[in-house]
Backbone as CSV, one residue per row, in Angstrom:
resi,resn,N_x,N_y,N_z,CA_x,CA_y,CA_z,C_x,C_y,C_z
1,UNK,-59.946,207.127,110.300,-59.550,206.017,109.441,-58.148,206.262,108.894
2,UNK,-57.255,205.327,108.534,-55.946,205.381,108.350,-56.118,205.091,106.811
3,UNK,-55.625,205.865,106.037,-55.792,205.485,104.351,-54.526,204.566,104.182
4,UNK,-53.383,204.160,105.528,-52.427,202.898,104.644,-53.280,201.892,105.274
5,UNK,-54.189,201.717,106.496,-54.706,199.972,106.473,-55.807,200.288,105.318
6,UNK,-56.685,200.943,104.685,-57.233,201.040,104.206,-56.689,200.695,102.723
7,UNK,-55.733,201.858,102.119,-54.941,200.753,101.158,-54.663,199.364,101.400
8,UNK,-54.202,198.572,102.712,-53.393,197.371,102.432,-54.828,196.472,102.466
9,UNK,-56.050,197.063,102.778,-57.140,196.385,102.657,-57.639,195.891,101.372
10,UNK,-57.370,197.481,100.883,-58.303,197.488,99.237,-57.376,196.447,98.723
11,UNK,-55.931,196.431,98.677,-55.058,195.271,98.338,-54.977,193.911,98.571
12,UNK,-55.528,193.552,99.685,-56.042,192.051,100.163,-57.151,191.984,99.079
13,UNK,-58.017,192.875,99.066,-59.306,192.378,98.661,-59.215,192.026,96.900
14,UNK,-58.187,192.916,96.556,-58.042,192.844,95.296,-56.948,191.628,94.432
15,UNK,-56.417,191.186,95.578,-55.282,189.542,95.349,-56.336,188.997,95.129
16,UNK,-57.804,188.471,96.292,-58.157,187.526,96.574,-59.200,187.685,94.841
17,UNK,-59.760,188.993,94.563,-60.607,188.972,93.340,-60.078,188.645,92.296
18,UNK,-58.526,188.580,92.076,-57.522,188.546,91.488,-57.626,186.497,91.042
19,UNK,-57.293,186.488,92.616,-57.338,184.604,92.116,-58.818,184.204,92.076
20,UNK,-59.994,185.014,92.722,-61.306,183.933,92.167,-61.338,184.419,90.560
21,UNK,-61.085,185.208,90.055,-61.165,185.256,88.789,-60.482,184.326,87.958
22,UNK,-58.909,184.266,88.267,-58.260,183.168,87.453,-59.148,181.693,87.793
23,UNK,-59.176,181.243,88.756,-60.025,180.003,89.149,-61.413,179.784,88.474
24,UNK,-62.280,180.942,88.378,-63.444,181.234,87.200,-62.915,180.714,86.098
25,UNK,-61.810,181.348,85.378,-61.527,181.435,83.605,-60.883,180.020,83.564
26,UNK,-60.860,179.483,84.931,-60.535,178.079,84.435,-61.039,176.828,84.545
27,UNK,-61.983,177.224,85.224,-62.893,176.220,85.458,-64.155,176.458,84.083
28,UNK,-64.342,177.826,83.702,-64.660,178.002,82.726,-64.152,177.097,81.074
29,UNK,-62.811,177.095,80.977,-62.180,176.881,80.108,-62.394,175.343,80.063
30,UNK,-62.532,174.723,81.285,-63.309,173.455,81.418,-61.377,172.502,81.472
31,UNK,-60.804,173.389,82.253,-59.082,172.392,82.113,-59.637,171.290,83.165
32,UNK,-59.327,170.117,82.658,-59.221,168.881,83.576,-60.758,168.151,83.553
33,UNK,-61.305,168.505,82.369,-62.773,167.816,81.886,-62.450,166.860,81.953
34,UNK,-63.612,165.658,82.103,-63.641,164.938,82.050,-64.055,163.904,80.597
35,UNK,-63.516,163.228,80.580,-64.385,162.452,79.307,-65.470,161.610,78.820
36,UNK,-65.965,161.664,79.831,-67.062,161.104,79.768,-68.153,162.522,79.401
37,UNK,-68.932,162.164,78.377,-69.986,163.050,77.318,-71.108,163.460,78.498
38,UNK,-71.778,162.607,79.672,-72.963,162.652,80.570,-72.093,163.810,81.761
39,UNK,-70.758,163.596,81.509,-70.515,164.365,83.094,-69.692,165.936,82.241
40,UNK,-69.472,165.582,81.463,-68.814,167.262,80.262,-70.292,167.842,80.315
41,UNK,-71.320,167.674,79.767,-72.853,168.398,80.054,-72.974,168.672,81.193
42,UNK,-72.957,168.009,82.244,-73.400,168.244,83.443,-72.069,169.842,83.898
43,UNK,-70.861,169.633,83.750,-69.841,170.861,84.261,-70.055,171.721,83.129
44,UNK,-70.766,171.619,81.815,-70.846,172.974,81.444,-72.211,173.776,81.761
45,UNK,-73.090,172.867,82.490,-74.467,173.842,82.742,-74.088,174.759,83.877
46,UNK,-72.969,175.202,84.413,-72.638,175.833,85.342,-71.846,177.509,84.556
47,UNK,-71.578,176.969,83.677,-70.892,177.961,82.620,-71.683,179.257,83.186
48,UNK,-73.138,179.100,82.627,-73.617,180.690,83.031,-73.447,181.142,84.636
49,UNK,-73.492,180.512,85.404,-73.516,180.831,86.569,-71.832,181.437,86.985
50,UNK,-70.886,180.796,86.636,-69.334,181.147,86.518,-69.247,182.446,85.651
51,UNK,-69.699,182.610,84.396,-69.601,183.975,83.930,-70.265,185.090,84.570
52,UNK,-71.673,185.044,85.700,-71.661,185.656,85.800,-71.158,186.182,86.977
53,UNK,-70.379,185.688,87.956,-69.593,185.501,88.934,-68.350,186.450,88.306
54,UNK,-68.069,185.980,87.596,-66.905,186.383,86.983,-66.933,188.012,86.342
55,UNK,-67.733,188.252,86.009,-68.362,189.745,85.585,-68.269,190.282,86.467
56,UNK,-69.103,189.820,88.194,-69.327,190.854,89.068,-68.312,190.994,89.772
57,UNK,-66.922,189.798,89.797,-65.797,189.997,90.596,-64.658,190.924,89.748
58,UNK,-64.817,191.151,88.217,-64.521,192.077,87.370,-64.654,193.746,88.066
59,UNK,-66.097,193.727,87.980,-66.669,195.010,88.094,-66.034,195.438,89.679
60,UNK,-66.177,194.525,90.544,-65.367,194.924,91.898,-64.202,195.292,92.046
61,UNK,-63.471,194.823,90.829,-61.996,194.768,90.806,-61.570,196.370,90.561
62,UNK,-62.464,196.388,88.960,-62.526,197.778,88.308,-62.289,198.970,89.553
63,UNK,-63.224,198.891,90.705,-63.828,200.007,91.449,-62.956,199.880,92.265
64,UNK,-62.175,198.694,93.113,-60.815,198.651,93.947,-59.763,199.480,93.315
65,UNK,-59.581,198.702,91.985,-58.256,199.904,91.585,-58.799,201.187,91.328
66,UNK,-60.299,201.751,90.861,-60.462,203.529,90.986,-60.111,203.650,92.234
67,UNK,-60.627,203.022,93.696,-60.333,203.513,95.029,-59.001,203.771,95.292
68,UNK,-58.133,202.612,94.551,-56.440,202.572,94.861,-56.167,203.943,94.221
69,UNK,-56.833,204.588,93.147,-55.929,205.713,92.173,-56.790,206.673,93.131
70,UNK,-58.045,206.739,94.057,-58.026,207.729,94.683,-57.426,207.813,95.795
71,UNK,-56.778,207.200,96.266,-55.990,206.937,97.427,-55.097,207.934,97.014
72,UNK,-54.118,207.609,96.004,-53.192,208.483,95.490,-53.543,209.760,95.277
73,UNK,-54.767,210.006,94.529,-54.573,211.469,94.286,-55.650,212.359,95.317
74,UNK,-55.224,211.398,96.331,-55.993,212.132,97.403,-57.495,212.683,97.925
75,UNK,-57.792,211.868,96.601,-59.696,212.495,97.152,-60.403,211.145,97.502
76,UNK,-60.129,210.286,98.296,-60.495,209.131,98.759,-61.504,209.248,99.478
77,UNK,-61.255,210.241,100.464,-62.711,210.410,101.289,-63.774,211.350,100.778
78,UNK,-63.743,212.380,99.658,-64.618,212.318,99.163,-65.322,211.772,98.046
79,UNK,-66.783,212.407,98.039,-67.591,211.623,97.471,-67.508,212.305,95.867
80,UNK,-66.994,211.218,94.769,-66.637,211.021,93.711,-68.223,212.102,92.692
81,UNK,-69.322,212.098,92.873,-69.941,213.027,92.435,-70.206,214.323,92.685
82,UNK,-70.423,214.939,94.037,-70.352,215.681,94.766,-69.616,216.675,95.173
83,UNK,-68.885,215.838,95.781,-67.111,216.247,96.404,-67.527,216.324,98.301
84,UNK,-68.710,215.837,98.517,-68.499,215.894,99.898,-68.104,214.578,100.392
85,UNK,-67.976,214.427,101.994,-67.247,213.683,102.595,-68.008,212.162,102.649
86,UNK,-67.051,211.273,102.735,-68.155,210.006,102.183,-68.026,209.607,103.867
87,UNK,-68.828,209.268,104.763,-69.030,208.842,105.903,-68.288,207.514,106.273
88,UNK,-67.226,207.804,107.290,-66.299,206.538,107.437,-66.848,205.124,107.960
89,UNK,-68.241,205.205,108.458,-68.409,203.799,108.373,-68.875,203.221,107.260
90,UNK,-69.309,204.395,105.977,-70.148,203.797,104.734,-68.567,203.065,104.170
91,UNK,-67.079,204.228,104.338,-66.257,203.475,103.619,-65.544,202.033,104.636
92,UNK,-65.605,202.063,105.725,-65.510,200.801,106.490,-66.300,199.420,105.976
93,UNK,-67.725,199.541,105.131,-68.253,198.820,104.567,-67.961,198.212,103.770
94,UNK,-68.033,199.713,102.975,-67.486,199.142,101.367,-66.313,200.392,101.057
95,UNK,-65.229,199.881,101.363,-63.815,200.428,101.132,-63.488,200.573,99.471
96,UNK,-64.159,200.392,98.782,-63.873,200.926,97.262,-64.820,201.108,96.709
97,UNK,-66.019,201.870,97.717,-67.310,202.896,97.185,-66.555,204.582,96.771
98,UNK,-67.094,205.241,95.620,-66.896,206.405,95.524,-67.903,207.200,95.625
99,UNK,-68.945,206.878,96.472,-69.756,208.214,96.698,-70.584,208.023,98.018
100,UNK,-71.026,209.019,98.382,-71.850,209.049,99.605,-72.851,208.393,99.409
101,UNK,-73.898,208.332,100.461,-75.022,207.590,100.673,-75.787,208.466,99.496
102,UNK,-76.063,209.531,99.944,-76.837,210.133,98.736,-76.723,209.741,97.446
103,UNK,-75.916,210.137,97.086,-75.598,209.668,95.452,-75.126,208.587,95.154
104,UNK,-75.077,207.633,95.848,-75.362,206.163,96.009,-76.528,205.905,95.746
105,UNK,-77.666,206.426,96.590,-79.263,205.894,96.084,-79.284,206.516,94.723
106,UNK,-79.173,208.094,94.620,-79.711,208.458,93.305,-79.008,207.490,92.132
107,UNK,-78.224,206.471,91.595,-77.674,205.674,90.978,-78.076,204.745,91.229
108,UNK,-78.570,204.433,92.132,-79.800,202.942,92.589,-80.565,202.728,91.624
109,UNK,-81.347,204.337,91.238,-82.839,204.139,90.859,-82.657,203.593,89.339
C-alpha cells in the first residue's frame, strides 16, 4: 500500500465529510424555509434524523484527521492499541481505522 494514495484518499474522503456536514448545519438551520406553518412542521420532523447524520459524519471526520496525524508520525500501519500491524486489506476498507481486527472486536463489545 502506498501511504501518499492513501493520504490523498483519507483527503477526498474528508472534503466530501467536510461539505455533507456544512449541507446538514444548513438544512438544519432550516435557511430557505418555507412559510407556510403545515410545510415548516413537516421539514423540521427531519431535524432528528439530520443531527444524527451529522454526529456520525463528525465522528468520521474526527478519526480521518487521527489517521492523517498518523500518517505523519508514522505509525499508520500499526495498530493504535497494540502496536501490531493492521492488515492492508482491513486498512483498504476502512482507511482511517486505528486498530487491528482484534482490538477492533474487543471495543465492539
Amino acid at each position: 500500500m502506498d501511504v501518499n494514495d492513501i493520504k490523498k484518499r483519507l483527503l477526498e474522503m474528508k472534503q466530501n465529510l467536510s461539505d455533507r456536514i456544512s449541507a446538514i448545519d444548513r438544512d438544519i438551520r432550516h435557511e430557505g424555509m418555507s412559510a407556510d406553518w403545515s410545510e415548516q412542521a413537516s421539514e423540521r420532523e427531519n431535524d432528528e434524523v439530520l443531527e444524527s447524520l451529522g454526529n456520525s459524519s463528525e465522528q468520521e471526520l474526527l478519526q480521518i484527521n487521527f489517521a492523517l496525524k498518523r500518517i505523519e508520525d508514522g505509525n499508520y500501519f500499526q495498530c493504535d492499541e497494540c502496536g501490531e500491524d493492521i492488515p492492508a486489506a482491513r486498512l483498504e476498507l476502512l482507511p482511517f481505522t486505528a486498530h487491528c481486527v482484534n482490538c477492533a472486536e474487543k471495543f465492539e463489545v
